[in-house]
PDB file of N, CA, C and O in Angstrom, chain B, residues numbered from 101:
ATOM      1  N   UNK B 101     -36.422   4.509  -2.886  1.00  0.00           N
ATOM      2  CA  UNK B 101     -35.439   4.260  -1.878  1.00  0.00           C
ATOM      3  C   UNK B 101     -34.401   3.332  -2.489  1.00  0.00           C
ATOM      4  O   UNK B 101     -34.677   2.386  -3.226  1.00  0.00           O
ATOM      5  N   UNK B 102     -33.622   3.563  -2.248  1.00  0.00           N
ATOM      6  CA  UNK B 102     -31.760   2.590  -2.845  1.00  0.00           C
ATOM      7  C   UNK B 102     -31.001   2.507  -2.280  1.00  0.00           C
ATOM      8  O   UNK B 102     -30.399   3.558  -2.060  1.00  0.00           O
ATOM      9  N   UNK B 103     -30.567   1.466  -1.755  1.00  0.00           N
ATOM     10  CA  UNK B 103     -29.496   0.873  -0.920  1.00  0.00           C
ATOM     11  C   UNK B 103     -28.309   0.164  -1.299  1.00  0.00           C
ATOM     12  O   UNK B 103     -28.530  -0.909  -1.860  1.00  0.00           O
ATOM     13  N   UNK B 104     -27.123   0.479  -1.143  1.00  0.00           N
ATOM     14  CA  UNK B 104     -26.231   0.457  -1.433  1.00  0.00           C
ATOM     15  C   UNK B 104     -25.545  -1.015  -1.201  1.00  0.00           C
ATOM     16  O   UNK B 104     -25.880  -1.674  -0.216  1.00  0.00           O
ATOM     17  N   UNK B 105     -24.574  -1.514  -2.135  1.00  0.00           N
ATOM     18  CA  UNK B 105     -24.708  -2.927  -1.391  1.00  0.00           C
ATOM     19  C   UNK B 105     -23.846  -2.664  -0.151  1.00  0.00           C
ATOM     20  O   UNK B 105     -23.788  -3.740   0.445  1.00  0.00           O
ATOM     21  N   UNK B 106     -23.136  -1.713   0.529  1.00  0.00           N
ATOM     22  CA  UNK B 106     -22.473  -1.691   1.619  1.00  0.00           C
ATOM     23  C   UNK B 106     -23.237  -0.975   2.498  1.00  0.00           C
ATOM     24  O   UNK B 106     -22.671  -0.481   3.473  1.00  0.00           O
ATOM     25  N   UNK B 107     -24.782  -0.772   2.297  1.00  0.00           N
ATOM     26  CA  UNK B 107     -25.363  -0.679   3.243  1.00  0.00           C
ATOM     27  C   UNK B 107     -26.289   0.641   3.710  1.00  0.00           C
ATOM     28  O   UNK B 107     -27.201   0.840   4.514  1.00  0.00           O
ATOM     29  N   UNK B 108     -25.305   1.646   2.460  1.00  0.00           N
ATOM     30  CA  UNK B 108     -25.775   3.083   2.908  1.00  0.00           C
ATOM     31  C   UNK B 108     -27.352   3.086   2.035  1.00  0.00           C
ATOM     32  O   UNK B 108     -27.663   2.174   1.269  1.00  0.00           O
ATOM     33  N   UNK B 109     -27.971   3.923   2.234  1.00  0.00           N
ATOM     34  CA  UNK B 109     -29.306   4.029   1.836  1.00  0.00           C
ATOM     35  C   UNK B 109     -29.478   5.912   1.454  1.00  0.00           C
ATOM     36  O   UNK B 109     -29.138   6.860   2.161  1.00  0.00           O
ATOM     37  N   UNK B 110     -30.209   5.909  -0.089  1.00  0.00           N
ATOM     38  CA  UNK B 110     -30.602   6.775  -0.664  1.00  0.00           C
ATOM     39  C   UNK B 110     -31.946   7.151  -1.048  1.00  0.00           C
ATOM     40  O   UNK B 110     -32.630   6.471  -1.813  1.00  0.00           O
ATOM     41  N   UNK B 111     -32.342   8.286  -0.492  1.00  0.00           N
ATOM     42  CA  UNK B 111     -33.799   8.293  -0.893  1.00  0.00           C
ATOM     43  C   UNK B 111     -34.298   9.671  -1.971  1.00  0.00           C
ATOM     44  O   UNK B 111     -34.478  10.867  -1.739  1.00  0.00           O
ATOM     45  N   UNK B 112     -34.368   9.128  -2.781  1.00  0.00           N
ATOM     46  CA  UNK B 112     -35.186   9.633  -3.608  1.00  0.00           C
ATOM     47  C   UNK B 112     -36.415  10.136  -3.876  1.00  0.00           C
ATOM     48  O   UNK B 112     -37.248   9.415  -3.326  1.00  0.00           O
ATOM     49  N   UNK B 113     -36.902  10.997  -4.438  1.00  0.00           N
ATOM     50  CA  UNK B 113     -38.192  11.734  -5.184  1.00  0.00           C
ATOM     51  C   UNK B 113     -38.260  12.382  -6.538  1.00  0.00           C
ATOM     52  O   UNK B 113     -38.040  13.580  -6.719  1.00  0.00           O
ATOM     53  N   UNK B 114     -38.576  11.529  -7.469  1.00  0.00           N
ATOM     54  CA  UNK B 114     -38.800  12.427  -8.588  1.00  0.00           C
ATOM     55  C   UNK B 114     -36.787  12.982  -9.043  1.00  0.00           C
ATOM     56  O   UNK B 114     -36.351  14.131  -9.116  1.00  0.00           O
ATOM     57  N   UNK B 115     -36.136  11.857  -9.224  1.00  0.00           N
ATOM     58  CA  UNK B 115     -34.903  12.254  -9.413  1.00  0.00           C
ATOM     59  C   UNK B 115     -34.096  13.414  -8.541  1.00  0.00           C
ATOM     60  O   UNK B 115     -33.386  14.292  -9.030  1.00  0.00           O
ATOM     61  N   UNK B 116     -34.346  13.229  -7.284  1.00  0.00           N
ATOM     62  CA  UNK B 116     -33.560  14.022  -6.314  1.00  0.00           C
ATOM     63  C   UNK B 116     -33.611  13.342  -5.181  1.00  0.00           C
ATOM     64  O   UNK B 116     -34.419  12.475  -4.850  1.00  0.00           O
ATOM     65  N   UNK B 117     -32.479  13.887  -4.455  1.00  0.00           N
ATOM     66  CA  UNK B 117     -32.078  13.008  -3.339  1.00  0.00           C
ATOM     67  C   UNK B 117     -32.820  13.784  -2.061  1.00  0.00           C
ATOM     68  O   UNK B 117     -32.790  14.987  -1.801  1.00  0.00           O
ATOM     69  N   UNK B 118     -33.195  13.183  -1.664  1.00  0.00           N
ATOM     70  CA  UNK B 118     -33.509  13.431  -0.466  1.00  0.00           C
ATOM     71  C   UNK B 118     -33.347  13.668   1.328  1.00  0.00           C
ATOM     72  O   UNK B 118     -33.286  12.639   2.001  1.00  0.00           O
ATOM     73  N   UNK B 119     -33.302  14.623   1.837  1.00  0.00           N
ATOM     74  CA  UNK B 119     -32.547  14.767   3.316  1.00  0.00           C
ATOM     75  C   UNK B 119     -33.092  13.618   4.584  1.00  0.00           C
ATOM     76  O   UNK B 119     -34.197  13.824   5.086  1.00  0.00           O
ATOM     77  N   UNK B 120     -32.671  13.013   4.822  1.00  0.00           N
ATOM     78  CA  UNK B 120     -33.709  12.082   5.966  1.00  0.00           C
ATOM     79  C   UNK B 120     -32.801  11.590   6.804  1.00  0.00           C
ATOM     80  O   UNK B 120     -31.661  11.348   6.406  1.00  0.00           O
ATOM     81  N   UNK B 121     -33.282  11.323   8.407  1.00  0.00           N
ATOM     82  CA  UNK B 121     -32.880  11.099   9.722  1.00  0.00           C
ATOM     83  C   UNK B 121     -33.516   9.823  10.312  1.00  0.00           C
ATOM     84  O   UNK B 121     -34.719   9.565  10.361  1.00  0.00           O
ATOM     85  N   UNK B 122     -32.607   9.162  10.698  1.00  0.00           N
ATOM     86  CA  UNK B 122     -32.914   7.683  11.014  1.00  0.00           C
ATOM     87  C   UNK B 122     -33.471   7.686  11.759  1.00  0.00           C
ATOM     88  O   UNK B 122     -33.226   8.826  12.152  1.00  0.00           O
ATOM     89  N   UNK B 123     -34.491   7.125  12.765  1.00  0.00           N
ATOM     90  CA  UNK B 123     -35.522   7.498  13.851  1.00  0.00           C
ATOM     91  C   UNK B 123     -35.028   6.204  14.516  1.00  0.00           C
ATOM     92  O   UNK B 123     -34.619   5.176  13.977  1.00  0.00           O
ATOM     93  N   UNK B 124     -35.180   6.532  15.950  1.00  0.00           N
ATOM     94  CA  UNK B 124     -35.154   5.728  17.119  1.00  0.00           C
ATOM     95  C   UNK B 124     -35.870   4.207  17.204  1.00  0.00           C
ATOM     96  O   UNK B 124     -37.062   4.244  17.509  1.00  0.00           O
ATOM     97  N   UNK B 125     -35.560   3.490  17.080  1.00  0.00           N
ATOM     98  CA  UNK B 125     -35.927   2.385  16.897  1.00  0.00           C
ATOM     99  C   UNK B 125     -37.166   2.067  18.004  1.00  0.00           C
ATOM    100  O   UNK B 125     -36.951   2.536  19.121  1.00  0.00           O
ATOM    101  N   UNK B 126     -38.614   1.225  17.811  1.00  0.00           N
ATOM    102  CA  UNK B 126     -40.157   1.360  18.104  1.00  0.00           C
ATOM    103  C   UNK B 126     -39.603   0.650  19.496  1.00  0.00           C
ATOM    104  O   UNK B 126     -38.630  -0.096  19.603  1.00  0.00           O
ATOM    105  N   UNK B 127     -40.420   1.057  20.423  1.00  0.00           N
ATOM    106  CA  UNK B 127     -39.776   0.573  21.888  1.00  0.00           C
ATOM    107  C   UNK B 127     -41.484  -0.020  22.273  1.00  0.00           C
ATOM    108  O   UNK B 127     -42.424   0.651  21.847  1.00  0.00           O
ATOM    109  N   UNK B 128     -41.740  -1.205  23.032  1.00  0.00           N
ATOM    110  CA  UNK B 128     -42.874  -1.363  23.858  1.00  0.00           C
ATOM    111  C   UNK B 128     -42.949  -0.579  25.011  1.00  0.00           C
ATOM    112  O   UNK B 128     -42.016  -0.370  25.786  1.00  0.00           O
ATOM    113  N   UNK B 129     -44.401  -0.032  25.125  1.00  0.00           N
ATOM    114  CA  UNK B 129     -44.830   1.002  26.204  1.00  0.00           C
ATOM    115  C   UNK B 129     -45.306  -0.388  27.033  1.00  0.00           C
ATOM    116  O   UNK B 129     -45.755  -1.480  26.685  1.00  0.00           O
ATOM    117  N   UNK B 130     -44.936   0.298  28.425  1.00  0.00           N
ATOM    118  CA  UNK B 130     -46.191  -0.530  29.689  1.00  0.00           C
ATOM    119  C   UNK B 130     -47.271  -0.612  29.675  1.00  0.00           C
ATOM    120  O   UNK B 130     -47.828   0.472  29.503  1.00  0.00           O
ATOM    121  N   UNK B 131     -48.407  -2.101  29.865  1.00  0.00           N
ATOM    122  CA  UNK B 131     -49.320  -1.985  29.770  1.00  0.00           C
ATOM    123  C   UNK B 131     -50.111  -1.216  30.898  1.00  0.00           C
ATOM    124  O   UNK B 131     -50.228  -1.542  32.080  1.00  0.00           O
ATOM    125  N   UNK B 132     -50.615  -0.138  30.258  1.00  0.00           N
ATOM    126  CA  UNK B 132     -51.472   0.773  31.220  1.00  0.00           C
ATOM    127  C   UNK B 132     -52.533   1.072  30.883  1.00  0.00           C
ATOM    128  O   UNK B 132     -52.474   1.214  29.662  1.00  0.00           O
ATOM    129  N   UNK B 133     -53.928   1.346  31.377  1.00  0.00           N
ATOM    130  CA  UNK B 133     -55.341   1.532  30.660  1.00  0.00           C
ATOM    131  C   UNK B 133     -55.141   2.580  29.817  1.00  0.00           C
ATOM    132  O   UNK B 133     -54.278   3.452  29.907  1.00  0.00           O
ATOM    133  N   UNK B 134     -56.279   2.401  28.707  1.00  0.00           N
ATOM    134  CA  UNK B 134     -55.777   3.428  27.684  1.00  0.00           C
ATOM    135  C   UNK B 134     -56.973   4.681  28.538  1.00  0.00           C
ATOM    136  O   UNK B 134     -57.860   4.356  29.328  1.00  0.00           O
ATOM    137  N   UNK B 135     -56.621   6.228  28.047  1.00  0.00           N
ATOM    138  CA  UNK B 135     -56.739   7.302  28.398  1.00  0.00           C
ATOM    139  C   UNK B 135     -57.900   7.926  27.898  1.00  0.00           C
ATOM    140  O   UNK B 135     -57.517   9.085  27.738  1.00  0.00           O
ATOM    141  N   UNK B 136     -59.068   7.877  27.555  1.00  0.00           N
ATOM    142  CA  UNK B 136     -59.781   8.601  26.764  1.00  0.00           C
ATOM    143  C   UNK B 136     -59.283   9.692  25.973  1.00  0.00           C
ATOM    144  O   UNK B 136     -58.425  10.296  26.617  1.00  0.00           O
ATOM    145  N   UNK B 137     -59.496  10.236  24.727  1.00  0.00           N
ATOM    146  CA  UNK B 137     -59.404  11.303  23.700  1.00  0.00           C
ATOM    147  C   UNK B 137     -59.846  12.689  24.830  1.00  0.00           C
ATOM    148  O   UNK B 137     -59.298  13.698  25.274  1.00  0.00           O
ATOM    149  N   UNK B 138     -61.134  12.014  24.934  1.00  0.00           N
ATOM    150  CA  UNK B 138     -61.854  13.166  25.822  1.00  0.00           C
ATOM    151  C   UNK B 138     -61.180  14.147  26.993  1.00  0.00           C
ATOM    152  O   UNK B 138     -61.416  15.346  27.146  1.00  0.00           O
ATOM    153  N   UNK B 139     -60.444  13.464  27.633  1.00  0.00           N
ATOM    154  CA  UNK B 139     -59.552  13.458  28.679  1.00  0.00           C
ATOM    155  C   UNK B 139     -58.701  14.180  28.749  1.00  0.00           C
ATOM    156  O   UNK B 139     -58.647  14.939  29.717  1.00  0.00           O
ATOM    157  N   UNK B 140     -57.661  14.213  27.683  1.00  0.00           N
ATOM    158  CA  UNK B 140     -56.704  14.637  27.219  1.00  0.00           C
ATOM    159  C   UNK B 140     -56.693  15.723  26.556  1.00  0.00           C
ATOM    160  O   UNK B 140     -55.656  16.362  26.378  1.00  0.00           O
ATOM    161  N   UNK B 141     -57.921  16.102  26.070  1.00  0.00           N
ATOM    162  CA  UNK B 141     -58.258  17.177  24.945  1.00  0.00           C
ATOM    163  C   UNK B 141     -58.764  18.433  25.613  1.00  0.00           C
ATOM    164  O   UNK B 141     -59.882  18.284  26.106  1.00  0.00           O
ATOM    165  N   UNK B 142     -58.242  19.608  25.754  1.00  0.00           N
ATOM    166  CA  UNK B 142     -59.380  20.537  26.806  1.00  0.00           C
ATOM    167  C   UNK B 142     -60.419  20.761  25.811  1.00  0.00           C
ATOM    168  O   UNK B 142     -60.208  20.290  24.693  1.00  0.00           O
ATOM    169  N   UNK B 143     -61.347  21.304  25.987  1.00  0.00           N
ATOM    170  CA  UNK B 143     -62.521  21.447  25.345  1.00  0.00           C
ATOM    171  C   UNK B 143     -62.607  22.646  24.367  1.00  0.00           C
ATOM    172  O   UNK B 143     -63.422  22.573  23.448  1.00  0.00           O
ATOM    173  N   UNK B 144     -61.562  24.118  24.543  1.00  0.00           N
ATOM    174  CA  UNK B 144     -61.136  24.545  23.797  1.00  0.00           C
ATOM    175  C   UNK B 144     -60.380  24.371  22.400  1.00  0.00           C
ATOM    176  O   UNK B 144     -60.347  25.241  21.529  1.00  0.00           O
ATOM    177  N   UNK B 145     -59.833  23.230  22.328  1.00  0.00           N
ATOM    178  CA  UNK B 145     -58.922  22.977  21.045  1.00  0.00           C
ATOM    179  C   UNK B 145     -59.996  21.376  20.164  1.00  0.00           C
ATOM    180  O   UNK B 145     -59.642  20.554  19.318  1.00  0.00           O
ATOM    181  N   UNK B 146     -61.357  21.578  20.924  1.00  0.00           N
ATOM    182  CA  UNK B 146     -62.212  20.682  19.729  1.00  0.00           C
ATOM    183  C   UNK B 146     -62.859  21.298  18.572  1.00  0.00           C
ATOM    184  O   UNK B 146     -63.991  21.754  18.737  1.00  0.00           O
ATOM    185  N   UNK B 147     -62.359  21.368  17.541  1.00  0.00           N
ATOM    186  CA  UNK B 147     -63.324  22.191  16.304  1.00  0.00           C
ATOM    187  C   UNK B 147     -64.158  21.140  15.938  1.00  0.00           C
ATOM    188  O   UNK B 147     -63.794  19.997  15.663  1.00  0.00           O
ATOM    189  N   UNK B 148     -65.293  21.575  15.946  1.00  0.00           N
ATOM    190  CA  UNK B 148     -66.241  21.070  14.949  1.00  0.00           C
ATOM    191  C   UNK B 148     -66.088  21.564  13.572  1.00  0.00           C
ATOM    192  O   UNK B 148     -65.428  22.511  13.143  1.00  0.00           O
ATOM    193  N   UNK B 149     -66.982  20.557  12.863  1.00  0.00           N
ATOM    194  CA  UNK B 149     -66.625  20.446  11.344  1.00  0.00           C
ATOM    195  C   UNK B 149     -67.381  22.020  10.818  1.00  0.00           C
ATOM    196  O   UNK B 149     -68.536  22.245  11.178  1.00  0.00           O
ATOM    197  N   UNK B 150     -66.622  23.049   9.955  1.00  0.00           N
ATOM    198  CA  UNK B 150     -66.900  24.316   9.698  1.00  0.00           C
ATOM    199  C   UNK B 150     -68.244  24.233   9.514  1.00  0.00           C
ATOM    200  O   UNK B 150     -68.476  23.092   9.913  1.00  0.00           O
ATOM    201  N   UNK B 151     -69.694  24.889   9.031  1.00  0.00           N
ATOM    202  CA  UNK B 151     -70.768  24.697   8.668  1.00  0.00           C
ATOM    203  C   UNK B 151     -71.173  25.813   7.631  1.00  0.00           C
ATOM    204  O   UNK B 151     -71.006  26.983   7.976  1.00  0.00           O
ATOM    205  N   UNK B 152     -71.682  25.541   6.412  1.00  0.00           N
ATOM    206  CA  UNK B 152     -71.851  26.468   5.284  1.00  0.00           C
ATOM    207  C   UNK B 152     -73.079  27.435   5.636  1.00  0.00           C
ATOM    208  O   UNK B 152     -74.177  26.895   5.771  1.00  0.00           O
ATOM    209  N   UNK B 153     -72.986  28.737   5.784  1.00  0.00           N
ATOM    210  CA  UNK B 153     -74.218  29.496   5.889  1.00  0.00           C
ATOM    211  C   UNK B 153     -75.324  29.230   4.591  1.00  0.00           C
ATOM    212  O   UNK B 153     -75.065  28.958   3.419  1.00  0.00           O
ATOM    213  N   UNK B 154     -76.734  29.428   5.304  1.00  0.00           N
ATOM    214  CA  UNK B 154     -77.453  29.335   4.172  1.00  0.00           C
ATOM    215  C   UNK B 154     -77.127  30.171   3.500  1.00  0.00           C
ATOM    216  O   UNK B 154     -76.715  29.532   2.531  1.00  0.00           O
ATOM    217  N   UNK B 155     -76.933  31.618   3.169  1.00  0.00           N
ATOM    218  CA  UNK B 155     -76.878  32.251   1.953  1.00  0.00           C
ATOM    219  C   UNK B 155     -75.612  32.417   1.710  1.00  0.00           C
ATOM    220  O   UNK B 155     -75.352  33.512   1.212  1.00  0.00           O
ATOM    221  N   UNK B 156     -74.252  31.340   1.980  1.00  0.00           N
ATOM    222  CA  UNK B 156     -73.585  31.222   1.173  1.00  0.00           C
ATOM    223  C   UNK B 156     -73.686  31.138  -0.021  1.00  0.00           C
ATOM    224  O   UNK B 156     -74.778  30.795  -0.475  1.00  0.00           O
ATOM    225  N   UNK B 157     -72.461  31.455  -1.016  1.00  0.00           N
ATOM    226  CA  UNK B 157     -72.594  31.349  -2.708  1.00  0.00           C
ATOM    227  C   UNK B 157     -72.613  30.010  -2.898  1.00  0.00           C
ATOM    228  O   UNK B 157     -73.258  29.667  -3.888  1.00  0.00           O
ATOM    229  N   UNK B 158     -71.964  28.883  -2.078  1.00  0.00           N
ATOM    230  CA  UNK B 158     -71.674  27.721  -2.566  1.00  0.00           C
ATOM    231  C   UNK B 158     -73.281  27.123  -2.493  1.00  0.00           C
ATOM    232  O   UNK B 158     -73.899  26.461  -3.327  1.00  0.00           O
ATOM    233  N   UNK B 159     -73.603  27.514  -1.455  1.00  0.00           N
ATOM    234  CA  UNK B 159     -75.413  26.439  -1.530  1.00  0.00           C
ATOM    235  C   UNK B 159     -75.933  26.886  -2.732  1.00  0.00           C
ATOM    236  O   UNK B 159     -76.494  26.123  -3.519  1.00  0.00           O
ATOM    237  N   UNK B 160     -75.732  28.492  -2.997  1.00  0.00           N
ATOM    238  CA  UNK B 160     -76.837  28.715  -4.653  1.00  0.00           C
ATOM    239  C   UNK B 160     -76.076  27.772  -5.783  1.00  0.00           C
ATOM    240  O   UNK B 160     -76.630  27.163  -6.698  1.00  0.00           O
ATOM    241  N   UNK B 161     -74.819  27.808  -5.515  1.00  0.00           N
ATOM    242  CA  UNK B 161     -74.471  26.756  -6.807  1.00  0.00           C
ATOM    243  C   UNK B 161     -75.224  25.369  -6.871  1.00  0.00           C
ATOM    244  O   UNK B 161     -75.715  24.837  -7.867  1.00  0.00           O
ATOM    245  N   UNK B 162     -75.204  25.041  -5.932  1.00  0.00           N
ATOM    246  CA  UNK B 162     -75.353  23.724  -5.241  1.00  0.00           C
ATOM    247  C   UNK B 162     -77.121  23.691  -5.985  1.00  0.00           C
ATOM    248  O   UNK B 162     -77.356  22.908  -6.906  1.00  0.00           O
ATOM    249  N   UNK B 163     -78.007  24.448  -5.543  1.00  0.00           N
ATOM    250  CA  UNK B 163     -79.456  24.820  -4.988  1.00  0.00           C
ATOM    251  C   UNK B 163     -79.405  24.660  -6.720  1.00  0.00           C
ATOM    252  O   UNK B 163     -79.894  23.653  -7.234  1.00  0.00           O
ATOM    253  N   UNK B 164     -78.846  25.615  -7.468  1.00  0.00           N
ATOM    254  CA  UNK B 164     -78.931  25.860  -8.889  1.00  0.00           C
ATOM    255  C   UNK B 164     -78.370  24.834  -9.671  1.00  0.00           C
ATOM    256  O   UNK B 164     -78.420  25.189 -10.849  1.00  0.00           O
ATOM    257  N   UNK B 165     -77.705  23.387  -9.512  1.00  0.00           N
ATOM    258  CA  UNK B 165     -77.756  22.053 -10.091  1.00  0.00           C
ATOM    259  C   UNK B 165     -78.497  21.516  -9.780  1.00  0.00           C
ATOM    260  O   UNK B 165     -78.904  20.696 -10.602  1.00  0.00           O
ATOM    261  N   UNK B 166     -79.342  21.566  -8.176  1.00  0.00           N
ATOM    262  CA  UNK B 166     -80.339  20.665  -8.405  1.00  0.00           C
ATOM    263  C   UNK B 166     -81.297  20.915  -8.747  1.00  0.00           C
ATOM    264  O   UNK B 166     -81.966  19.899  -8.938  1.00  0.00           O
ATOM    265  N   UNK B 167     -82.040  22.223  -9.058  1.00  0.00           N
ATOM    266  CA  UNK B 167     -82.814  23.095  -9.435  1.00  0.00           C
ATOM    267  C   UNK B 167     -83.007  22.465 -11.228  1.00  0.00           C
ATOM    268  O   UNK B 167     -83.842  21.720 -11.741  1.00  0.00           O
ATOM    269  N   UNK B 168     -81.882  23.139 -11.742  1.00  0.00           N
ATOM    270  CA  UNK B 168     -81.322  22.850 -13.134  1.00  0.00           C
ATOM    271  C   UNK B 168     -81.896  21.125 -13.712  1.00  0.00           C
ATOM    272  O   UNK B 168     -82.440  20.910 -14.795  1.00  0.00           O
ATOM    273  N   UNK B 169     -81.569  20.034 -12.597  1.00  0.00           N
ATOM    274  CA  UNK B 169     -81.590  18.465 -12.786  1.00  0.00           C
ATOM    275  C   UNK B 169     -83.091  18.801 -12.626  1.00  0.00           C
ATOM    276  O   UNK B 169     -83.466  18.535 -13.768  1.00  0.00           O
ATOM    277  N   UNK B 170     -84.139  19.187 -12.005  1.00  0.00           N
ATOM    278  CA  UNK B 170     -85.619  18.809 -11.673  1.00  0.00           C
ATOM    279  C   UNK B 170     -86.103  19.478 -12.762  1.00  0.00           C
ATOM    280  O   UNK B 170     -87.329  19.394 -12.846  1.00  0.00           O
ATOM    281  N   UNK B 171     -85.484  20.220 -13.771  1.00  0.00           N
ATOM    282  CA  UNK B 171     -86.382  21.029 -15.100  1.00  0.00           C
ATOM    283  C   UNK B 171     -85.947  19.553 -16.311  1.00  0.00           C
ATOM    284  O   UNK B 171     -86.664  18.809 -16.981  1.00  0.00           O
ATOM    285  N   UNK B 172     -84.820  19.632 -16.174  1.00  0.00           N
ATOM    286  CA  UNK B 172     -84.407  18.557 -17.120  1.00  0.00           C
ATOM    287  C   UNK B 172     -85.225  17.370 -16.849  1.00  0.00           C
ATOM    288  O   UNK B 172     -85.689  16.885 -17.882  1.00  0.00           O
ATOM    289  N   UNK B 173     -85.489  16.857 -15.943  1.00  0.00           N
ATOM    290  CA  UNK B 173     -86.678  15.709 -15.728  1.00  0.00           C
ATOM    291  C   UNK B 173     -87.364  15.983 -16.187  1.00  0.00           C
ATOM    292  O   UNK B 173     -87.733  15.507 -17.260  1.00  0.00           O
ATOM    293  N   UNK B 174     -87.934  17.010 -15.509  1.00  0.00           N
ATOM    294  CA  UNK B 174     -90.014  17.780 -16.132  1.00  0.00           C
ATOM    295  C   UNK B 174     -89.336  17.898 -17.552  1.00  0.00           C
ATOM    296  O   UNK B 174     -90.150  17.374 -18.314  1.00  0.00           O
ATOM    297  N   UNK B 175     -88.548  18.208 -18.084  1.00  0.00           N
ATOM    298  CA  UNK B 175     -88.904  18.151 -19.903  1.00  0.00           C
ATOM    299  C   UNK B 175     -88.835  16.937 -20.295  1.00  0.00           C
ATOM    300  O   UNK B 175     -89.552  16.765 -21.280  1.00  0.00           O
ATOM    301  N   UNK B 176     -88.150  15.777 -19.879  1.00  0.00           N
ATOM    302  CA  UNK B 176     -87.988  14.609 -20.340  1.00  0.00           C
ATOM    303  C   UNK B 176     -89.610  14.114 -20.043  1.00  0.00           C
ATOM    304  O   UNK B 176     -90.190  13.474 -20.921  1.00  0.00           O
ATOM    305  N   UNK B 177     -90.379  14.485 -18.617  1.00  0.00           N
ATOM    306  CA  UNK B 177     -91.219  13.584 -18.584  1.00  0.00           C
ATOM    307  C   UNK B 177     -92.355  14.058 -19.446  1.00  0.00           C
ATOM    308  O   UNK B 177     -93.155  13.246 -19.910  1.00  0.00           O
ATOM    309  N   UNK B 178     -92.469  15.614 -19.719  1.00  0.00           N
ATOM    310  CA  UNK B 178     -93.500  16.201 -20.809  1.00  0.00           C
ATOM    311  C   UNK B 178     -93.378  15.672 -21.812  1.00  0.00           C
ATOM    312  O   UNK B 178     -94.356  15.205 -22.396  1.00  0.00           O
ATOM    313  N   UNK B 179     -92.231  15.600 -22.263  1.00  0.00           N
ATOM    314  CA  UNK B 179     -91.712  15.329 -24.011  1.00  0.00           C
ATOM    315  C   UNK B 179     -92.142  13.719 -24.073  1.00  0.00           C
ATOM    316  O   UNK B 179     -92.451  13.362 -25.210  1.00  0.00           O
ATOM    317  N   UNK B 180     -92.226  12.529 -22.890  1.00  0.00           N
ATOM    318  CA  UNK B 180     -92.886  11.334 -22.747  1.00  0.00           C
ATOM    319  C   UNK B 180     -94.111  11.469 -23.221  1.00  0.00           C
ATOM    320  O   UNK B 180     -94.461  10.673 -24.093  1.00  0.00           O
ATOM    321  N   UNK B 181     -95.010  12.461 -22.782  1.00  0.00           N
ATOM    322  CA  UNK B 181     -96.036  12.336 -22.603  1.00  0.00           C
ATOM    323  C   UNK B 181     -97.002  13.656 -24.151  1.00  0.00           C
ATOM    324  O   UNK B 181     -98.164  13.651 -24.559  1.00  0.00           O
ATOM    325  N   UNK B 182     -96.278  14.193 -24.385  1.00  0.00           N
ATOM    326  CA  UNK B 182     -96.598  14.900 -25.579  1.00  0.00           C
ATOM    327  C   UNK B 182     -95.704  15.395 -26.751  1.00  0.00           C
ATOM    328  O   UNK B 182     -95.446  16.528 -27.157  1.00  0.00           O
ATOM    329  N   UNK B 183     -95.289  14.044 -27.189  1.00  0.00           N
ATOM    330  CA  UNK B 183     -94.498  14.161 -28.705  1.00  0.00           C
ATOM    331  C   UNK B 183     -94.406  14.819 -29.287  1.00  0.00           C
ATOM    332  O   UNK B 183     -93.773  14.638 -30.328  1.00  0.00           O
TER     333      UNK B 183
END
């Protein structure tokens, strides 16, 4: 951001100027009880967080590092135990 000494202001990114609109200056709201989320939200527009099927591909990846990490132990702990 660069400001001019007469005041005007330039905004920048990555050596380009940038388009921007001065916004309405922050006003105090009336104190009124606050509203619940719940309230306000119909019950249609709540997504829950997506959920991965078990026989998604991503769990076998997943299944197959930790799979992969519990052999690599068992050889470390054999190779402890028979030189």
């Amino acid at each position: 951001m660069y400001e001019a000494i007469d005041g005007a202001i330039e905004i920048r990114y990555r050596d380009r100027v940038m388009r921007w609109t001065e916004g309405a200056t922050a006003t105090v709201a009336p104190a009124t009880s606050p509203v619940p989320a719940a309230a306000t939200t119909p019950a249609h527009a709540v997504r829950n967080r997506p959920r991965v099927l078990v026989d998604h591909p991503w769990r076998r990846v997943v299944d197959e590092f930790h799979r992969d990490q519990q052999l690599a132990a068992d050889r470390r702990a054999w190779r402890a135990v028979n030189p």
